[in-house]
C-alpha positions in Angstrom: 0.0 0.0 0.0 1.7 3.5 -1.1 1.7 6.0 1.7 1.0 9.5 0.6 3.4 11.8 0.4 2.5 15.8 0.6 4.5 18.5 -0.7 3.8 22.4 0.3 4.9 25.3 -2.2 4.5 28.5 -2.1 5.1 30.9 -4.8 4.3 35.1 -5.7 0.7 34.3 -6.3 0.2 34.4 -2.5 -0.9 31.4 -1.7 0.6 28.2 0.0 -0.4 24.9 -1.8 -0.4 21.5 0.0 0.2 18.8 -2.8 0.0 14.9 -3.0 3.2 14.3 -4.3 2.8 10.7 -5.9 -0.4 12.3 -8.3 0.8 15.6 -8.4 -2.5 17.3 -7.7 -2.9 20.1 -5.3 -5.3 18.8 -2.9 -5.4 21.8 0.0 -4.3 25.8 0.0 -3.9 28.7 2.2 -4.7 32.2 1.0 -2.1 34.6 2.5 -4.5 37.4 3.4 -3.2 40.5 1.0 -1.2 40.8 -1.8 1.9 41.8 0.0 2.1 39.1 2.1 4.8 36.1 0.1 6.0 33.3 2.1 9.8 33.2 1.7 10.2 30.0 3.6 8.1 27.2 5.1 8.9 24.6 8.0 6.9 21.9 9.0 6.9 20.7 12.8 8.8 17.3 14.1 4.9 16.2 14.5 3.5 17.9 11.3 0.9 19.4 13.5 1.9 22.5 12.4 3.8 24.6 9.3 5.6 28.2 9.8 5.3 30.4 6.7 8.5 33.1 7.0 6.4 36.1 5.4 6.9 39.4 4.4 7.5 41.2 7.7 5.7 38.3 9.8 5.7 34.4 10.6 2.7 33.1 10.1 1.7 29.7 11.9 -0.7 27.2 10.9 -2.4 24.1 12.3 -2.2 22.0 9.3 -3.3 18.5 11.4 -7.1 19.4 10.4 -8.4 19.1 7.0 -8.7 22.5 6.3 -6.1 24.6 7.9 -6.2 27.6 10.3 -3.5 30.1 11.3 -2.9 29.6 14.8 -0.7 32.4 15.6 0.6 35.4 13.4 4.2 37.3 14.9 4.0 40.4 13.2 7.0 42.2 15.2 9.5 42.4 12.0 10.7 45.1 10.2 11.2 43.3 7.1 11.3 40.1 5.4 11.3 37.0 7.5 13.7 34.8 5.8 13.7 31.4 8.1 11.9 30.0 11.0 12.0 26.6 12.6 10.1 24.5 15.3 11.5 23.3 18.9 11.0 19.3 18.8 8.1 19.5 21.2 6.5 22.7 19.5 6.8 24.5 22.9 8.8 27.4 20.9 9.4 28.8 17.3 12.2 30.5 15.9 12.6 33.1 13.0 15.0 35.3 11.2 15.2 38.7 9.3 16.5 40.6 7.2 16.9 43.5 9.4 19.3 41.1 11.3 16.8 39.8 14.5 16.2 36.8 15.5 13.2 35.7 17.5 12.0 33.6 19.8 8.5 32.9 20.5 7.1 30.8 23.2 3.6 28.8 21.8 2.4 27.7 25.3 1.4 31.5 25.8 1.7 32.3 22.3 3.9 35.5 23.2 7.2 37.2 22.6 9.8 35.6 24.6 13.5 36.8 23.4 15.3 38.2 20.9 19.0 39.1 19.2 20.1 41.5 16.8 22.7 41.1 14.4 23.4 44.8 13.7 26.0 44.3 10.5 24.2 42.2 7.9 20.7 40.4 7.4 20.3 36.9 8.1 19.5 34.9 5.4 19.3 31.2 7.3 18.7 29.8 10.1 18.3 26.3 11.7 17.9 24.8 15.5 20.6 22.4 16.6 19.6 19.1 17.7 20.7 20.4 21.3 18.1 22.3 21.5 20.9 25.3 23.1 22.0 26.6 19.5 21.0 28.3 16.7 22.9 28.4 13.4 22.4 31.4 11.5 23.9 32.1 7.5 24.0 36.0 6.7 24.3 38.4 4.0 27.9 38.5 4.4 29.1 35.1 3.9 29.5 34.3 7.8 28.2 31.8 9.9 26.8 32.7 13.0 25.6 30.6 16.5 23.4 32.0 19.0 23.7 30.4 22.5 20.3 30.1 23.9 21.3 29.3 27.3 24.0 31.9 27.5 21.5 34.5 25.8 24.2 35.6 23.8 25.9 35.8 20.2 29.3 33.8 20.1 32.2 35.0 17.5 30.8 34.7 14.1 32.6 32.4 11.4 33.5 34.0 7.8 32.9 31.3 5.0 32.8 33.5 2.0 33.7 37.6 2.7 30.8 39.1 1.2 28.9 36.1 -0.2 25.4 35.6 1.0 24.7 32.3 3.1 21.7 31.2 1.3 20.4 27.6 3.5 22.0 25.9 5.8 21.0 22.9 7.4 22.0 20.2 9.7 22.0 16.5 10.3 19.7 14.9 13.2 22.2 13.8 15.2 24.7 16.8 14.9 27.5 14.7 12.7 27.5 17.6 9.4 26.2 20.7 8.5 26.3 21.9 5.3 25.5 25.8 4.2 24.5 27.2 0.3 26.0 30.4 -0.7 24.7 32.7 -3.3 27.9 31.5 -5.8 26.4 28.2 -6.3 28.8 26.5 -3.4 27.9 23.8 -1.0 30.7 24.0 2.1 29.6 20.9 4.3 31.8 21.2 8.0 32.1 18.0 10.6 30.7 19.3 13.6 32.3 16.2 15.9 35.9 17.4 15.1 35.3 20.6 13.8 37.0 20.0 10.4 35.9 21.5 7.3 35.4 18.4 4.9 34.3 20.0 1.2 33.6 22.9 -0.7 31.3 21.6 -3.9 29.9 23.7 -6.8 26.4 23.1 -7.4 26.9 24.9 -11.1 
């Protein structure tokens, strides 16, 4: 018996599109609710109970477990364009970037505000949780990677990759082993997180 597979795009018509992948038909849809609202980057939840839409100046979270589904919370506290956003494993916090440089944390239990850090000298184009739950990665604008530490509420040094080449994606293995970050030349740098140790640099052109 297949099991379905679902795919979710979304695109400049300003909508979000929930598609069975094996028949390629779109079978659900979310209408963003103006015309300048463009989702620059979705995440689904560790439960897929719930998808984050990084929109234009906002995240945007949905309960997608229903059959049709309803925004559950909207974070409209950016400046400008949300870029990335990301789920704690149990849902009991989200996470988003902008380009204005922030980075914020918002607790779900009370569906409030909790935290935020501001990266003053570029925008952040990337971000992802580390399976530790204590880190987030963070690609920006000019070709560095950055790591908040949650605990320590704090930025640590940031790590140049390419002077003045936009971080583009960056994302990270389950248990921690790699991470691996796109930059706007078309180059995939891929790092050994247990030792450390760069281990490529790959053009994807």
């Amino acid at each position: 018996m297949a099991t379905n597979v679902t795919l979710v795009t979304s695109s400049y018509d300003h909508n979000i599109k929930f598609w069975d992948a094996l028949r390629g038909e779109s079978v659900k849809m979310i209408e963003l609710p103006h015309e300048k609202q463009i989702a620059n980057r979705l995440e689904i939840s560790f439960d897929r109970s719930l998808l984050a839409a990084a929109c234009t100046s906002s995240l945007r979270i949905f309960d997608i477990a229903k059959e049709q589904p309803s925004l559950s919370y909207n974070f409209d506290s950016f400046e400008s364009n949300v870029t990335g956003a990301g789920f704690q494993r149990d849902c009991k916090w989200a996470f988003a970037a902008s380009e204005e440089g922030s980075i914020k944390i918002f607790d779900l239990r009370e569906a409030g505000f909790q935290r935020s850090q501001i990266c003053k000298d570029s925008p952040i184009n990337a971000i992802v949780l580390h399976p530790n739950e204590a880190e987030l990665y963070l690609g920006d604008q000019n070709g560095n990677i950055r790591i908040y530490d949650l605990q320590a509420d704090k930025m640590r040094p940031k790590i140049p990759i390419m002077p003045d080449i936009g971080i583009r994606s960056i994302s990270m293995a389950p248990n921690a082993s790699f991470m691996c970050a796109g930059d706007s030349a078309g180059y995939l740098h891929v790092w050994n997180l247990k030792n450390g140790e760069v281990n490529g640099k790959f053009s994807l052109f």
